[in-house]
Structure formats: structure tokens, C-alpha cells
C-alpha positions in Angstrom: 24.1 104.7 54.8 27.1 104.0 53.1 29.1 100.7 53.2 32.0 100.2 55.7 35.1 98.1 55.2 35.2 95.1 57.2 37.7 95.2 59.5 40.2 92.0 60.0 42.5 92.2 62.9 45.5 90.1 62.0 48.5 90.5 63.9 51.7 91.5 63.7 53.3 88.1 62.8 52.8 85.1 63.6 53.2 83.3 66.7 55.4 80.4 66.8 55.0 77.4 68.6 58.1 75.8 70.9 57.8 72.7 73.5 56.7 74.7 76.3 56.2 73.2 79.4 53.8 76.0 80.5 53.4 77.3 84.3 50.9 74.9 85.3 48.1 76.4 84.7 44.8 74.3 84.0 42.0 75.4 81.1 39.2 78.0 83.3 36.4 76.1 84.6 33.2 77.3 83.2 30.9 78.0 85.3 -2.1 68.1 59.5 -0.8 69.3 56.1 -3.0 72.0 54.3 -3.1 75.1 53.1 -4.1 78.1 55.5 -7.5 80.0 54.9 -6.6 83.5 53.7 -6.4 86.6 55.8 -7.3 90.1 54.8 -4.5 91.2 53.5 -3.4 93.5 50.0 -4.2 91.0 47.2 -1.4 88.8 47.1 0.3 87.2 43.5 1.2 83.8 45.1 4.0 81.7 43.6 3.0 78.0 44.1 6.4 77.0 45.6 9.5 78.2 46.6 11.5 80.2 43.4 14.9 79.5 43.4 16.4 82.3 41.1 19.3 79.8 40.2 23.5 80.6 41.7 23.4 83.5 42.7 26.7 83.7 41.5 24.9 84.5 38.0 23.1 87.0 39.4 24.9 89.2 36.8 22.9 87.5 33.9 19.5 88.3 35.3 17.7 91.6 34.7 18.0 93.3 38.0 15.1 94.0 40.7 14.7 97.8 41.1 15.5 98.8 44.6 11.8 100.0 44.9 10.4 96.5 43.9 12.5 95.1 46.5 11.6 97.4 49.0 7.9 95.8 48.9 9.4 92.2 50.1 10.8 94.2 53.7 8.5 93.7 56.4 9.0 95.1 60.3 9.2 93.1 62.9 7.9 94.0 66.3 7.6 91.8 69.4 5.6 93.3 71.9 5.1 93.0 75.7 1.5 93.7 77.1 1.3 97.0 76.9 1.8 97.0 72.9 5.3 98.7 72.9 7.6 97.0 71.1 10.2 95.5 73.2 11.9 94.0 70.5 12.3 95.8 66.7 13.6 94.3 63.8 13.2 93.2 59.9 12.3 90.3 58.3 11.1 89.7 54.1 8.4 87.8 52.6 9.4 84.1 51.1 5.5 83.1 50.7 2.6 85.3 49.1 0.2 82.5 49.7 0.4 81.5 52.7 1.7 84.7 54.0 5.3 83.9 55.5 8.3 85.8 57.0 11.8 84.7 57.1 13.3 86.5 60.0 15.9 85.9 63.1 15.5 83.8 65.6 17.6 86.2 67.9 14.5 88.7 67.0 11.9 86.3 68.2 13.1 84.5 70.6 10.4 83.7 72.6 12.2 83.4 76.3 14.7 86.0 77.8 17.7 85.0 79.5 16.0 84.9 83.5 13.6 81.9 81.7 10.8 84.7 81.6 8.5 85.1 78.3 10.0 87.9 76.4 7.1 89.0 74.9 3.2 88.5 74.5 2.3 88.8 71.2 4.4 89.5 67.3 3.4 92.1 64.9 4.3 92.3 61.3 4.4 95.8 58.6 5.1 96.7 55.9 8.5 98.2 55.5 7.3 101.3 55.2 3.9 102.3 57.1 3.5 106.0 59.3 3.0 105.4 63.7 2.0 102.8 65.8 3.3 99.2 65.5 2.9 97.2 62.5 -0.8 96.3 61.6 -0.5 92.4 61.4 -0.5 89.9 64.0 1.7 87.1 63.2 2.7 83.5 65.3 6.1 81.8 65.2 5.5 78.8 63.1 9.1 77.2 62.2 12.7 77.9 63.1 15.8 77.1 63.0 17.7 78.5 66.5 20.9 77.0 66.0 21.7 79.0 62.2 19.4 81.9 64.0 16.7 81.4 61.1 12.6 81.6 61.8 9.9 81.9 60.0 6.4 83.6 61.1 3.0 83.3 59.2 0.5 86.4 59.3 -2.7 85.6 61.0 -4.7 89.1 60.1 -4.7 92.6 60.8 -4.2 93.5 64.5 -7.5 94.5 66.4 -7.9 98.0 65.7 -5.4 98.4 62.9 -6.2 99.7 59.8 -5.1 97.8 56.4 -1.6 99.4 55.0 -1.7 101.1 51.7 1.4 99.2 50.7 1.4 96.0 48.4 3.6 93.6 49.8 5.5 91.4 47.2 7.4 87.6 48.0 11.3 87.7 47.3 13.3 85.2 45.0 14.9 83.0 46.6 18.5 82.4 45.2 20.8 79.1 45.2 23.9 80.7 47.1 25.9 77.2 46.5 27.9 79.2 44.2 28.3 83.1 45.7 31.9 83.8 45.7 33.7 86.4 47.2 33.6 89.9 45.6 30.0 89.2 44.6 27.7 92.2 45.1 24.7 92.5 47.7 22.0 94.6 48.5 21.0 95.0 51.8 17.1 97.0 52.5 16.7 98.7 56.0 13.9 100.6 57.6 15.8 102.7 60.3 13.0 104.2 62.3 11.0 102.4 64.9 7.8 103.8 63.5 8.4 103.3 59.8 8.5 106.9 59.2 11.6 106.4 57.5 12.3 105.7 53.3 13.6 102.8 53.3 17.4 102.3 53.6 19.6 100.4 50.6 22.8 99.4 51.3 25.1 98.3 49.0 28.4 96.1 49.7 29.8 92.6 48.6 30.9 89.4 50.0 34.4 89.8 51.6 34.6 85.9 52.8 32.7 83.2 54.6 33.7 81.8 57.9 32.8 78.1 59.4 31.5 77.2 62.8 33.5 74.6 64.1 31.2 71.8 63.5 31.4 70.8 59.5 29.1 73.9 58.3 32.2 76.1 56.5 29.8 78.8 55.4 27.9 79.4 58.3 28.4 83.2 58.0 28.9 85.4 55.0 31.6 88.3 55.4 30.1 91.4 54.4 31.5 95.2 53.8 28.3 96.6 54.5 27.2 97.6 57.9 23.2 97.9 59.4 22.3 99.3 62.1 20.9 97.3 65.0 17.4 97.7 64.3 17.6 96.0 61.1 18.0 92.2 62.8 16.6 90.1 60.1 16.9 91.8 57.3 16.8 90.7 53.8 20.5 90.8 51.7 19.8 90.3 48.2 22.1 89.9 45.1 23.0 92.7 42.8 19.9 90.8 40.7 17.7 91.4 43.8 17.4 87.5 44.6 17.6 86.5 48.1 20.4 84.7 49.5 19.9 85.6 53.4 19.0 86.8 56.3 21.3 90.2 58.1 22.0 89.4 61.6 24.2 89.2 65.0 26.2 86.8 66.9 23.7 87.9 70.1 20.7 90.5 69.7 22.0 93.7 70.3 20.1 97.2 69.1 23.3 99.2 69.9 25.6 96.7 67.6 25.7 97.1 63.9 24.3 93.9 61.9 27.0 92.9 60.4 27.6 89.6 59.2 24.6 87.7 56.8 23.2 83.9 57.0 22.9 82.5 53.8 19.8 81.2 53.0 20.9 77.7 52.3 20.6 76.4 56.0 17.1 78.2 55.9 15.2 76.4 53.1 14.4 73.2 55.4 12.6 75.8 57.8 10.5 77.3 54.9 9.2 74.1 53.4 8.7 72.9 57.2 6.2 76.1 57.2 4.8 75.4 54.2 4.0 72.0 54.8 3.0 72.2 58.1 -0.6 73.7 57.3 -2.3 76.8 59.3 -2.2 74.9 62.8 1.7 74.5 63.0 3.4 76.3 65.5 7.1 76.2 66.6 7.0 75.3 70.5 10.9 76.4 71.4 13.0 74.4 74.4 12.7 76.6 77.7 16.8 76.4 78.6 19.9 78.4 79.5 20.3 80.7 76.3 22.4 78.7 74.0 25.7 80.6 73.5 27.9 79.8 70.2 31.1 80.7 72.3 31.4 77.2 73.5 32.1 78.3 76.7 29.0 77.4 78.0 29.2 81.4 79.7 26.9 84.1 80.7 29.3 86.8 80.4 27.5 88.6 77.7 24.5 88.8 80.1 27.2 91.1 82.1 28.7 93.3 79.9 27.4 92.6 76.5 30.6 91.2 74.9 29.9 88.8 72.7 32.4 86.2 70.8 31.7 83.5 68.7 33.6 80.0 69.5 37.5 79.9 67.7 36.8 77.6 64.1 40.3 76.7 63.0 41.7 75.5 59.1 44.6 74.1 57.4 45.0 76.6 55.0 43.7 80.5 54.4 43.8 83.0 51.3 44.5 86.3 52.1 44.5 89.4 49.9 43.7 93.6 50.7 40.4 93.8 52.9 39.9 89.9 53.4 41.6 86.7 55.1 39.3 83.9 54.3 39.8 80.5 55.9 39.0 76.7 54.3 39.6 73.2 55.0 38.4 73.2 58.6 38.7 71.1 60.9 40.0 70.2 64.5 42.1 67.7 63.9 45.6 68.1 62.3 48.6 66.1 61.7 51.9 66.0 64.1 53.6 67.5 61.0 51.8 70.9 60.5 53.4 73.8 60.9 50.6 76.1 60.7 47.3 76.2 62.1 44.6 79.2 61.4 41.8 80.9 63.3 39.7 83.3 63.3 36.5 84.1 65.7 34.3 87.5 65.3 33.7 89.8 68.1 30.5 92.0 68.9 30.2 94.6 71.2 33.4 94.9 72.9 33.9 97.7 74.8 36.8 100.2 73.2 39.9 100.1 76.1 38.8 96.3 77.3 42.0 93.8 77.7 41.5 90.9 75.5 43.3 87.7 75.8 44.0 84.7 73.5 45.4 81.7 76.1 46.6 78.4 74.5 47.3 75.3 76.5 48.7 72.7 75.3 47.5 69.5 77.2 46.1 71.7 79.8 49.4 73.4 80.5 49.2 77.4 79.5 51.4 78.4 77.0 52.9 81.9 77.6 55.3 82.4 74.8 51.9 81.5 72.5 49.4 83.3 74.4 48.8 86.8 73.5 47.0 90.4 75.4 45.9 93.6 73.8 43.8 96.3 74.4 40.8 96.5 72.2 40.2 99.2 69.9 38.8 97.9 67.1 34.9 99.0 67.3 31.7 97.2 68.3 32.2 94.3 65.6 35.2 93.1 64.0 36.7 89.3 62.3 40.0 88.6 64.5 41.7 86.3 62.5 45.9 84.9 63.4 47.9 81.8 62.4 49.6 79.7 65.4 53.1 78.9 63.7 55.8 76.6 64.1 59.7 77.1 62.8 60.2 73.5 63.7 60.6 71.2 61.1 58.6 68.6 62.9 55.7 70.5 63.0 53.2 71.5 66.0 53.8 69.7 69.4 51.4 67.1 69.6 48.6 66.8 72.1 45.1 68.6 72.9 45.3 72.6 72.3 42.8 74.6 73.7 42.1 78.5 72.9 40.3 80.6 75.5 39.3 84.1 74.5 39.1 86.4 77.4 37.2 89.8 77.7 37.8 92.0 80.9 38.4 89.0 82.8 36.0 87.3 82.0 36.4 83.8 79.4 33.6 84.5 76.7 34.9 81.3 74.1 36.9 78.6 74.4 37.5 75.8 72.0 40.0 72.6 71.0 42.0 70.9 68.6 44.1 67.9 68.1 47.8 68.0 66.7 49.1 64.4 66.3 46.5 62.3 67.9 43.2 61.4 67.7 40.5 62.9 70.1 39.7 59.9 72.4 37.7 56.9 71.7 35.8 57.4 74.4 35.1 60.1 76.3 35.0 60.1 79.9 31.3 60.2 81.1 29.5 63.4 81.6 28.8 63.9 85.5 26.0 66.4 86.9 25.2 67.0 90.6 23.3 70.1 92.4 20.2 69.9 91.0 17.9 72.5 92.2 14.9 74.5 91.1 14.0 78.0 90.8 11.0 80.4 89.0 13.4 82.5 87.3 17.7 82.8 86.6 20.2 85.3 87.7 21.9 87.6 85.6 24.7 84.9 86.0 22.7 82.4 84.9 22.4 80.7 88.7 19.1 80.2 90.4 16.9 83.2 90.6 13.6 83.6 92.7 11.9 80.3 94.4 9.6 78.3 92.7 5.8 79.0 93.3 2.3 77.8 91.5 2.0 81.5 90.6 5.3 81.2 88.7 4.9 81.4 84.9 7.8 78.6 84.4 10.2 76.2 86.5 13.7 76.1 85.9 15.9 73.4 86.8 19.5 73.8 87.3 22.2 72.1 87.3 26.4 71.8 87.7 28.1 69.6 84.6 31.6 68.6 84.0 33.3 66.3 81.6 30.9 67.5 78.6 33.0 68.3 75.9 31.6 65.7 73.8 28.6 66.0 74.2 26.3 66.4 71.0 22.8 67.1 72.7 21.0 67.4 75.4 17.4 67.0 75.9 14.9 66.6 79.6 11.6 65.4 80.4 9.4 67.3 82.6 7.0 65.2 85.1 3.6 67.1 87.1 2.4 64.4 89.8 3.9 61.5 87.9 2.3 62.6 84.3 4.7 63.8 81.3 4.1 67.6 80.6 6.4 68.3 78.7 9.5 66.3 76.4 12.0 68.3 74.5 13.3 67.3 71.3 17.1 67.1 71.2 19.0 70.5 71.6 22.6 71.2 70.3 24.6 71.2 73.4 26.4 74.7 73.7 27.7 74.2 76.9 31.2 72.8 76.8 33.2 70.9 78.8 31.6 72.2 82.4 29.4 74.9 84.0 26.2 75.2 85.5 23.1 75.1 82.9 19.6 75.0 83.5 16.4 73.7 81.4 12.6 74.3 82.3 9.2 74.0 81.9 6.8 76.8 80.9 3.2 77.1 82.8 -0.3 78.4 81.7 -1.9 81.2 81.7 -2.8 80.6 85.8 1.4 79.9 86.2 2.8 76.5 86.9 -0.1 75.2 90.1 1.0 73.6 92.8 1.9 69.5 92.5 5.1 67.7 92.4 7.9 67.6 89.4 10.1 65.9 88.5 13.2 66.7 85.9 14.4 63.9 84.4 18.3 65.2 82.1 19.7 63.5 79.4 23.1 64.1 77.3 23.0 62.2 73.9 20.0 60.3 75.2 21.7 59.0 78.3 19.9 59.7 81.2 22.4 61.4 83.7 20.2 63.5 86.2 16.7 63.4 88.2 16.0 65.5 90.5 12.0 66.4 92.0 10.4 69.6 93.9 7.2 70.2 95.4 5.3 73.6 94.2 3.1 75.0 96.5 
């Protein structure tokens, strides 16, 4: 499979901004430490600890990996539902001999689907390369990162009635990507059949750019020319020395999308030693809630039509050359006098012939000569990346802009910045109100089928407004006056309102019948309670 060019939509020129006093229009609503004991496995060479290669920007000066060396650090990744058949397929590589571990994608391995339902009953792990049936180890999700869409799974032997792979595995490099530049080469290893029938796929391209993510992390993403198809979710990119410097992924798991843009490995090493560390008990226990969307429009529009977009980052300057528009010095807050302001968000699966819209408000007043329509026709994945421009020597109007992308109708990211002021001191409160509680959620993300003690989880939901600035959120779940179950703090993805919902998973035997209670908190404020009885 050959690589692709990236495509960039940039438009025509740029838009510039006037004092417009809008139509009155107001922003959409929005709805114990220890080493494991070994498992059968191939006999393992283990590194003792992590090997950083060095910058991978050096990778030139190393000797390189051969492609067929490589090809023994690529794993499949199944996650299957009761029946054994995978209802999930992807990639992942091996970062620890010795304690057998896989760095993968979240997305992959997610453990809930969007209705609050398990996903899947079991994981299983192969080598890249193997002939029918799913892959021949079991494995359990041990550590993870959800919000940079990095996990990691430890093998915990061969499958029950599986036979031991004729493959050797071997444990990747890991690479310091503090200095990868743009123009570097990668390596990216694919196996494109379900069954592993397949040789195994390299695909050569290089960085075209980086992109931010809104929230101080400016390489949150690395810009590829190379292109995977869908099945290869979690798959290794390597350096044209064959050290690793990330993981192949999607903004939203989707096998009919290419994989197409790469996190770099930087935001995973935390997760690794967390694995490491944690000893042969540890397992991840992930927060049953409302699918966290990186649109921050807090939507479930790509539960509808599979659209996906990721949430508007904006900069003070960008470089731009043939093939590549690369944006730096983010931020959301800019002074009165600037006279340009860039953007960029990426779009995945968007149907060919679907109106897309960019509305800006300024202070909650759209702004029509600013806002922009067009008819998409740029593929299933694609950077869109324009400049908001002023011919006034002044600069920007100052206030509160907010972007809203719109597909088919439908707002899938919004996001805001601040031209000439400061965002305010203090926010006005966040304010929930129809608690209620339900088994499963709607395809919209609203309260699905009744609660019951045969239920295998209890959702609570919930209507929010005034949440822009809110940083987390996290609940406490109550059976018969008795804690079962306290989350950590979550990233809040939900934005300024909409309807969200958090739960509870059950045993085995379902959730019993007794009396909960939900008690919600934003930034540890408590701002909701609400109780049921399940019978």
C-alpha cells in the first residue's frame, strides 16, 4: 500500500473580519509492585527497562531495523464478544518482553459502547502474522491513557484451546520524539486481514506537521502522508531507524476510515511505566460515562451518521509550504491588535456531497460575512485548516468568538477564543437539573431502556448548562447508603451544555435490586444528587 498525500483544505483566501453586528443569532445549544510470573509464551529476550533509542530525529545515524525485524514487534488485537468473534480488530506492538506488554489504542479497547453496554467479554492478542482463528493469547487491560487514546494490555497466557504461534515476538525501541521534525521519515507495519493470513503490510511516509489540541498539548497529533486502512487501529509507526515514536490511530474508531494521523509516544510513556510498576494484579477499571467526544461539543452526532471532527485549536502564527500548513503558538487568547488568527480541525468520515459549515459569532451574535458553507468533497479524512483575517488596522474586534463546525445539520465541534479581553474571572456556576436513570442510552445519547436488577449497569443522566469551564467531572455511586463505586476525575468533554450521563457497572448477576444514589461533581463541587429504586 502505497503512501497518500495528506490533504489540507485551505481556502480560497482569507476571510476578513468587519464590526458586524450579526442577525441575532445565539451559539446552538448542545444537547502491590512486582514483577508478573511468566506465561508460556516464545522465549522472550527481556530488556530490563524501557529503551529510549535517543531523538528520533537522529534516527538517520542509527543502523536501521530491517522491515522483517520490525515485523516481529506487531501484534493483533481482537476484542471479542461471547461467541469468540472478534467484534473489534486492530494492532498494537510490544514495549515489554518481560513482562509481556502491548501498547495499543484506547479507541480499540474500549471497554463500554456508546448505549453504556460492555463492548466486549474478553481481549486476545497474536502475533502479527499467524494463519485462522483469533489470536492465541488472552490478554487484560492493565493501564491507559483515554484522553491521548493510549493503552496498554499485559498477556496472561495462551487462550484455552489455542495452540502456541510459531512466531518469535520481539519488544520495539522506544524513541525520544522531543526532537522529530517535519520531513522526517516513518515506517508504519500493518496486518490487513482479519485472520492474519496476510504478509505483513509496510508503509512508508513522513511527518507532514503536528497539530495541538486546544488545551496546552501542541503535538497532540503527528501529520502523516501515509494512510492505513481501518483495521490497523493501534498500530506501531516507527522511524526510518525502526525506533518507535507512536501509536496509528483515529479521531473515533472507525473500520471503514483510513488511520490516518499518529500519537506520539511521548504522552504514552507515563502509561507504560504505570504498567510496569503496577505488578501482575493491576488492572485499568475505566469510568462508565457518556463517550467522551474531543469535538467539544459535548454531541452524539457521530453516533448518527459517523462524521467525526475534532474540536477547532487556534495559533498566532502558521508556516506553510507545498503539501503542509503547520500551526504554533497556540492559544485562545489573543490581543485586541491581531489581525490574524489561524485554525485548523481534522475531519473523519464525512460523507462525500454533505454541506459543511464554519459559523463564527462574535459575543454570541453570528457573523455572516465571516461564516462560511461548502459541500464536502474531500474523502473520508482530511486537515481543514483557514486563517480569520482582518484589513483593519486595529486588529480583530474584541470580545468572545466562538466557531461551530456543522455537518448535515447537525453541530459536531464547537470551540472559543478571546480577542482583547480576558476570559472571565469567574465563571458563572455550572447548573444541572433532570436527573433520571436508565439501564442503557439512546442512539442520541438520551435515556434508553428502564432500570432493572437484571440490568448489567445503571446510567444516570442528566441536562448541564453553563459548563464551559469546567475542567472535570467525577460521581459517586451509592447501593442502600454504601459507596460502590467512586470515579477518579475525568476530563470534561462536554462543553458549555447538553445532556450527559455517567453510571455504574453491575456483576455478573446485573445490578440487584436496592436503592442508589448518584451523587455529580464538576471540578469537585458537588452540583447534582439524584436516587432510584431497582427492583
Amino acid at each position: 500500500m502505497a503512501g497518500m498525500a495528506i490533504l489540507f483544505v485551505f481556502a480560497g483566501c482569507d476571510r476578513a473580519a468587519e464590526m458586524i453586528p450579526g442577525d441575532g443569532t445565539a451559539p446552538t445549544a448542545k444537547p502491590a509492585p512486582g514483577t508478573p510470573p511468566p506465561i508460556a509464551a516464545p522465549p522472550l529476550m527481556a530488556p530490563g527497562s524501557l529503551r529510549l533509542a535517543g531523538s528520533a530525529g537522529d534516527g538517520g545515524n542509527r543502523p536501521a531495523i530491517p522491515d522483517g525485524e520490525l515485523g516481529k514487534t506487531l501484534v493483533q488485537v481482537q476484542a471479542l464478544g461471547d461467541s469468540n468473534a472478534s467484534v473489534r480488530t486492530g494492532a498494537g506492538v510490544v514495549i515489554d518482553l518481560q513482562q509481556q506488554l502491548i501498547l495499543t489504542s484506547y479507541q480499540l479497547v474500549q471497554p463500554f459502547l456508546a448505549d453504556g453496554t460492555r463492548g466486549y467479554t474478553r481481549l486476545a492478542v497474536g502475533p502479527g502474522i499467524g494463519g485462522g482463528g483469533a489470536p492465541e493469547f488472552a490478554a487484560e487491560l492493565v493501564a491507559a491513557n483515554p484522553s491521548f487514546d493510549f493503552a496498554v494490555l499485559r498477556l496472561t497466557g495462551l487462550r484455552e484451546g489455542a495452540q502456541h504461534p510459531p512466531l518469535m515476538f520481539a519488544g520495539a525501541t522506544l524513541a525520544d520524539v522531543s526532537s522529530l521534525r517535519r520531513g522526517d521519515r516513518l515506517r508504519m507495519l500493518a496486518q490487513p486481514a482479519q485472520d492474519r493470513s496476510q504478509p505483513i503490510q509496510v508503509v512508508n511516509g513522513s511527518v507532514t506537521g503536528f497539530s495541538g489540541d486546544g488545551a496546552g498539548e501542541s503535538r497532540a497529533w503527528i501529520k502523516t502522508d501515509a494512510r492505513l486502512p481501518g483495521i490497523a487501529v493501534g498500530a506501531p509507526v516507527f522511524d526510518q531507524s525502526g525506533a518507535l515514536v507512536g501509536i496509528a490511530t483515529q479521531l473515533a474508531f472507525d473500520p471503514a476510515a483510513p488511520v490516518a494521523v499518529v500519537r506520539p509516544l511521548a504522552r504514552a510513556l507515563d502509561v507504560i511505566n504505570q504498567a510496569r510498576g503496577g505488578g501482575a494484579s493491576l488492572r485499568f477499571s475505566p469510568a462508565l460515562q457518556h463517550l467522551p467526544s474531543i469535538s467539544g461539543a459535548g454531541s452524539a452526532a457521530n453516533t448518527r451518521d459517523g462524521a467525526v471532527v475534532s474540536k477547532p485549536v487556534f495559533a498566532e502564527n502558521a508556516i506553510e509550504g507545498p503539501g503542509f500548513r503547520d500551526l504554533f503558538d497556540y492559544t485562545n487568547i489573543f490581543r485586541s491588535e491581531t489581525a490574524n488568527i489561524d485554525y485548523e480541525f481534522i475531519a473523519q468520515g464525512v460523507a462525500q456531497g454533505s454541506l459543511v459549515q464554519e459559523r463564527w459569532y462574535l459575543d454570541g451574535m453570528l457573523q455572516d460575512a465571516l461564516s462560511s458553507s461548502y459541500t464536502w468533497s474531500r474523502g473520508n479524512f482530511a486537515v481543514v485548516s483557514d486563517r480569520l483575517t482582518t484589513p483593519n488596522a486595529r486588529g480583530m474586534p474584541t470580545g468572545t468568538w466562538t466557531l461551530e463546525v456543522w455537518v448535515a445539520g447537525v453541530v459536531h465541534a464547537t470551540a472559543r477564543i478571546y480577542v482583547g479581553v480576558a476570559p472571565p474571572d469567574v465563571l458563572r456556576r455550572p447548573m444541572v437539573d433532570g436527573l433520571q436513570f436508565a439501564a442503557t442510552a439512546s442512539p442520541e445519547q438520551l435515556p434508553g431502556e428502564r432500570p432493572s436488577a437484571r440490568a448489567g449497569q445503571l446510567l444516570a443522566f442528566f441536562n448541564y448548562r453553563q459548563a464551559a469551564g469546567v475542567q472535570t467531572i467525577r460521581w459517586v455511586a451509592m447501593r442502600n447508603g454504601q459507596a460502590i463505586f467512586k470515579s477518579p476525575p475525568q476530563t470534561w468533554y462536554g462543553g458549555e451544555r447538553g445532556t450527559w450521563w455517567v453510571g455504574v457497572p453491575g456483576g455478573d448477576g446485573g445490578l440487584g435490586p436496592g436503592t442508589w444514589e448518584f451523587q455529580i461533581y464538576f471540578d469537585n463541587i458537588a452540583i447534582g444528587t439524584a436516587g432510584t429504586d431497582v427492583r
